[in-house]
C-alpha positions as CSV (number, residue, x, y, z in Angstrom):
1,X,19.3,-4.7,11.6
2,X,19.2,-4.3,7.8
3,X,15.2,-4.5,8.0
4,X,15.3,-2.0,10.0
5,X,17.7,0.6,8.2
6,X,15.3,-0.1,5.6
7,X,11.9,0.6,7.5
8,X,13.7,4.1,9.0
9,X,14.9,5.0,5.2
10,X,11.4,4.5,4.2
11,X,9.5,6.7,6.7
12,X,12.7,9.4,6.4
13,X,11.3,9.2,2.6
14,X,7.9,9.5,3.5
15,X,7.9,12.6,5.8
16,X,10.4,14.5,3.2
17,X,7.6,13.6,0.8
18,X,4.6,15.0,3.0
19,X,6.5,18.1,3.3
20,X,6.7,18.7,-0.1
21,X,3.0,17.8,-1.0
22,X,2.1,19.9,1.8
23,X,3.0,22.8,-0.2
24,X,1.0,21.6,-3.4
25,X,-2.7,23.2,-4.6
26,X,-5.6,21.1,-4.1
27,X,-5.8,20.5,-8.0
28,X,-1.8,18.9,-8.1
29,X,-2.9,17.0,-5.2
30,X,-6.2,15.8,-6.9
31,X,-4.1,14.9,-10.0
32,X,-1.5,12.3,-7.5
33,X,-4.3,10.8,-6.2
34,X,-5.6,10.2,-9.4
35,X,-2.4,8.7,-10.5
36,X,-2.6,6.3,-7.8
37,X,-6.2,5.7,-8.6
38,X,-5.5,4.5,-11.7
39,X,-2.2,2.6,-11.1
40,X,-3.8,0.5,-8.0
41,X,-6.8,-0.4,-10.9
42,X,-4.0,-1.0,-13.5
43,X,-1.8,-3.5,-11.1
44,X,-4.4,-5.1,-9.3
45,X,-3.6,-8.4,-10.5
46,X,-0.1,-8.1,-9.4
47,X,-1.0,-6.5,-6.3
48,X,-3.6,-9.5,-5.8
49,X,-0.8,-12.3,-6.5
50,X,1.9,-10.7,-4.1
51,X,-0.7,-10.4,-1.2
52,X,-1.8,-14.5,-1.8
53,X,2.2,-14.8,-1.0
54,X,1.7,-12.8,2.2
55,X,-1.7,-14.2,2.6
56,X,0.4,-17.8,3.0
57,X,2.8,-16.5,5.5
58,X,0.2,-14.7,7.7
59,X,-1.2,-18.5,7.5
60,X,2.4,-20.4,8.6
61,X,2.8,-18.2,11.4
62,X,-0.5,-18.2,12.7
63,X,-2.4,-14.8,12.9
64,X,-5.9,-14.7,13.5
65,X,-8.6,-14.9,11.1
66,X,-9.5,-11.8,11.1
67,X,-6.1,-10.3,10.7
68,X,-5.7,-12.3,7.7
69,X,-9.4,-10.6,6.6
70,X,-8.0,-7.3,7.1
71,X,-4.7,-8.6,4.8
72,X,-6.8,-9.9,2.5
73,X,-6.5,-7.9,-1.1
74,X,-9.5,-8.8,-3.8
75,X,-10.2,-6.5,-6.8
76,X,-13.6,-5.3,-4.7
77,X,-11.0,-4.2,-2.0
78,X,-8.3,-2.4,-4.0
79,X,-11.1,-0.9,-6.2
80,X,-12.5,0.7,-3.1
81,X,-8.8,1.8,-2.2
82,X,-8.9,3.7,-5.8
């Protein structure tokens, strides 16, 4: 129950967020996604280690190869995210 809570708080946070951006000019907009350019590039090492962790679970409980693909997180990947 508390996972869920959580998953609900986090989309309620998401959709009060889109509102707001919603209302921003094309260059505030440009400048966030630029921000989260640059902090994906930054963090990719982190981002690369946490995903290995969920990269093992997907493993333990089975999903298909190609699932795991899609999970998969290399610096080619997340640079392509940026």
């Amino acid at each position: 129950m508390k996972l869920k809570k959580e998953i609900i708080h986090i989309a309620e946070s998401a959709k009060s967020a889109s509102l707001v951006l919603g209302d921003l000019n094309s260059a505030a907009k440009n400048g966030i996604l630029k921000g989260i350019a640059d902090s994906l590039l930054k963090n990719s090492s982190y981002i690369i280690k946490k995903n290995l962790i969920d990269l093992k679970n997907a493993k333990k409980r089975n999903l298909s190869n190609s699932l795991i693909d899609r999970l998969t997180l290399n610096k080619i990947r997340i640079k392509g995210m940026a």
